[in-house]
C-alpha positions, 0 to 999 in steps of 0.5 A, a space after each residue: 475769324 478770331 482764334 477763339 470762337 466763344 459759344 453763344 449763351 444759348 449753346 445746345 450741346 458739347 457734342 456740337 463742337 466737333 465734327 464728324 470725319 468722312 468714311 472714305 469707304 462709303 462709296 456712291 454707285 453713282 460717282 467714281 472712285 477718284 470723285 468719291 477721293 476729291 470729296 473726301 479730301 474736301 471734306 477732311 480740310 473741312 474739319 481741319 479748318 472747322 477745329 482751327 476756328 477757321 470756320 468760313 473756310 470750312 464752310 467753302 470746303 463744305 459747300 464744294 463738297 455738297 455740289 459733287 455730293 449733294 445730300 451726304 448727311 456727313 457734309 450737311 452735319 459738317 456745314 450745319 455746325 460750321 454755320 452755327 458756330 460762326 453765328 454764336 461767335 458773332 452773337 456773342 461777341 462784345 462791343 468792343 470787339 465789334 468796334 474793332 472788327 466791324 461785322 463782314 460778310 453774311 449777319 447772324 440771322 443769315 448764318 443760323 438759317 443757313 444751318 437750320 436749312 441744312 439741319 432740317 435735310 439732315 432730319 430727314 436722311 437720319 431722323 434716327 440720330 440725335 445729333 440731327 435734331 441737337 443740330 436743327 435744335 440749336 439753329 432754332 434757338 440762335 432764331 429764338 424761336 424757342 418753342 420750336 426748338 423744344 418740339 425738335 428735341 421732343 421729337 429726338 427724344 421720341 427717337 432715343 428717349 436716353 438720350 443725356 445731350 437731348 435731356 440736357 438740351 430741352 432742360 437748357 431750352 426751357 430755361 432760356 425760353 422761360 426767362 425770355 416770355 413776359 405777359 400783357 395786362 393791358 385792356 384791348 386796344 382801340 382799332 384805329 390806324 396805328 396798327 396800319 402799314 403806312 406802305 400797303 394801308 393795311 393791318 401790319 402783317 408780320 411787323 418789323 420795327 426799324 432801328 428810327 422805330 417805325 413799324 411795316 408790314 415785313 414783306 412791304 418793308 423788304 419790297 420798299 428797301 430792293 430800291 434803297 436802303 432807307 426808312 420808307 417814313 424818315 428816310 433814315 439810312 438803315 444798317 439791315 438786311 430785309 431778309 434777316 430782320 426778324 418779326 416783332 413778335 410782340 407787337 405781332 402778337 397784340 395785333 393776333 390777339 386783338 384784331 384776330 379775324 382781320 389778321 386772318 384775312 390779312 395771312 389768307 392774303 399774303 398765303 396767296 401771293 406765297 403758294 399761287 395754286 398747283 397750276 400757277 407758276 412765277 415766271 424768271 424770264 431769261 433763258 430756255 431752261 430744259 429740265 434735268 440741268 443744276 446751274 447757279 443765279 445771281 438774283 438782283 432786280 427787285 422785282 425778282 428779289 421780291 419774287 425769290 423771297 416769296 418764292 422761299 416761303 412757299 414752295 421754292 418753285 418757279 418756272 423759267 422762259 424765254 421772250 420769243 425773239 420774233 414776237 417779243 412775247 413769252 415762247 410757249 413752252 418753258 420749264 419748272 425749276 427748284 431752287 435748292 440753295 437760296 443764299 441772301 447776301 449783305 446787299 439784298 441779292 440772291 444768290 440761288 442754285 436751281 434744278 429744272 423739273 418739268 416742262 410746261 405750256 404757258 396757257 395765260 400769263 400776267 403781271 403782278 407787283 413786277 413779275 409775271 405769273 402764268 397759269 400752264 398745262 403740264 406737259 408729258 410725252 405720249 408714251 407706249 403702254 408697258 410691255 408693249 413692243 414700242 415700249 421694250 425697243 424704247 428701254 433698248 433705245 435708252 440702255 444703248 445711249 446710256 452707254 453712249 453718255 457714260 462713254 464720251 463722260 469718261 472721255 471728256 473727263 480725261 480730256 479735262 482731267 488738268 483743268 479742276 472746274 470742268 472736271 466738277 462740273 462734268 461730275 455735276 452733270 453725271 450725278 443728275 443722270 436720272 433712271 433708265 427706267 424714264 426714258 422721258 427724263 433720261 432724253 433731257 438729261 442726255 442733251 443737257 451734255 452738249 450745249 444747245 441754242 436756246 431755240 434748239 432748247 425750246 424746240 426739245 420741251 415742244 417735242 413729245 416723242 421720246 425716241 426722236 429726242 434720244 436721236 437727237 441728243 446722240 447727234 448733239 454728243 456726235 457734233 460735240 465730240 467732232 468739235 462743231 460746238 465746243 462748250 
């Protein structure tokens, strides 16, 4: 990284160029001491890094801390402004400059959407605090999506109206905004097939335009170059990323002007395949997955890239399966996951971080553009009524094998206490302990601390009985802690 981040032109605000030190008192009931210290010093090399410009190392310390403490609003802040620093630095950047140090590693785009997801979460843990919103404001304006960027800071200064960086921010908005929109004066144009995707045959939804100047369909363009990174018309090779190129906004919007019902129909068709319905579900199948447990991917077949990108614009779920080994098909029962990090790199891979939900019983599944989509019946343990006795001796149950986990927790983590990485992850598992208050999820959870065969796995989401799954996960840990399965 140069010495010398230079801002972009569209910079917010002053207030965005430093970053905030992380209150060491501001302990977590639910992390220890010394982890609460090992997030801090992450932390506190964050900035150093930040205020040296060295601004991908920042972001690692960042990101290393956001996995023991997802959700602190100081590391979002911290790795927001990160990204878009990094993002201005290579927006701004001359020619020559770019010819010198060709662009590595993640594109503009890609850094200033990074800092919008973490700007937007931070909205909402501090949605008092105008620095969250100077934050989500200026990502948008590296996006140029201006009118958004100008709702952000309205919304800020609904929050503290005297705000001088929130004023100052939408007086700099309009002016970039101003400059930048133009108005149309031709007649309407003819509907013939140059407003078709030559992929898909249809009007262009989304369209993108290629550096060779031919137009698609976004999601055909990024479902053609998963298999190769040339023109689908010209073959031309094209130096784009699918998942940053942005949208022609003004051939998108002659296309919605002119053509607006069939748009329409085109949206309603593409929402379909985005947001499949409450009870339908995009399959990974890869492993028995139970829920309560966080772990990385590297998504790299196309039809899953196509699936992860529909997936981050709906509702960033899916669920995970297994193929049964002795009838080659799908096993009955799997899991919903969340993808709660989702990072596009140069090459067209995901890298994705996922948290599993609930379990599910696959009712039908079928085949679609690759992947599979099943519908599934949510699955829930039969449960005692409250303030029955089976339900008081079930809360005994749970608050006792509590103390058990928390017990051999602290014994692994002093076993480990030379080895870094499996004291994190250990940590990582600790934090995911849910409330003693869901027995239900609490009996997942402890399980996920040893680790299980995956028909061991597929035999938990069968079981409907929460006692007999406490049980059995106080013998996992038993055998664990004996050595009959070192993880």
């Amino acid at each position: 990284m140069a010495s010398s981040l230079s801002p972009s032109p569209a910079s917010l605000d002053q207030t965005l160029r430093d970053v905030d030190d992380y209150v060491l008192e501001n302990k977590a009931e639910d992390l220890s001491w010394d982890t609460i210290h090992y997030v801090y010093e992450l932390v506190q090399n964050g900035n150093a890094a930040f205020r040296e410009n060295r601004m991908e190392e920042a972001i690692n310390f960042y990101s290393r801390a956001n996995n023991i403490k997802s959700g602190d609003p100081i590391i979002l802040s911290n790795r927001s402004a990160a990204y878009i620093r990094i993002s201005q630095y290579f927006i701004s950047r001359t020619p020559s400059s770019s010819e010198c140090r060709p662009l590595s590693g993640l594109e503009p785009t890609t850094l200033a959407e990074l800092a919008l997801k973490d700007a937007e979460k931070l909205v909402e843990l501090q949605s008092n605090v105008a620095k969250s919103y100077l934050l989500k404001a200026n990502a948008l304006l590296l996006l140029e999506k201006y009118e958004k960027a100008r709702d952000v800071i309205l919304s800020g200064l609904q929050v503290d109206p005297f705000s001088n960086s929130l004023r100052a921010s939408l007086q700099n908005i309009e002016r970039v905004s101003s400059s930048s929109t133009g108005t149309s004066t031709h007649g309407q144009p003819e509907r013939n097939d140059d407003f078709d995707c030559t992929l898909c045959l249809k009007l262009l939804y989304e369209p993108v335009t290629t550096p060779c100047g031919h137009s698609f369909c976004r999601s055909c363009l990024f479902q053609s170059m998963d298999r190769g990174n040339r023109c689908p018309l010209c073959r031309t090779v094209l130096f784009i990323s699918p998942r940053t190129c942005s949208i022609s906004v003004t051939l998108k919007n002659i296309i919605q002007k002119n053509f607006p019902e069939e748009y329409a129909e085109r949206k309603e068709e593409q929402d379909g395949l985005i947001n499949a319905g409450v009870d339908l579900l995009p399959l990974f199948v890869m492993d028995v997955v139970i829920p309560c447990q966080r772990f990385p991917l590297n998504i790299f077949e196309p039809r899953y890239r196509l699936m992860v990108r529909r997936i981050m614009e709906g509702n960033h779920r899916m669920g995970m399966a297994i193929l049964d080994s002795s009838s080659g098909s799908l096993a009955e029962f799997a899991c919903e996951v969340e993808i709660t990090e989702c990072e596009p790199l140069p090459d067209g891979r995901f890298y994705i971080e996922i948290e599993s939900r609930r379990r599910f019983r696959i009712v039908q599944s079928w085949d679609q553009d690759g992947y599979r989509v099943a519908e599934v019946e949510w699955m829930q343990d039969i449960t005692a009524p409250e303030g029955s006795t089976e339900r008081e001796t079930l809360l005994e149950l749970t608050c006792n094998a509590a103390e058990s986990a928390r017990s051999w927790i602290a014994r692994a983590k002093e076993a480990a206490r030379h080895d870094q990485r499996k004291l994190e992850r250990l940590t990582s598992v600790e934090v995911m302990m849910p409330s003693l208050k869901d027995p239900e999820r609490f009996s997942f959870w402890l399980a996920t601390l040893s680790n299980r065969r995956p028909a061991e796995r597929l035999d938990l989401l069968r079981i409907r009985d929460t006692t007999e799954r406490i049980r059995r996960g106080l013998i996992f840990l038993r055998q664990e802690e004996q050595g009959c399965r070192i993880q």
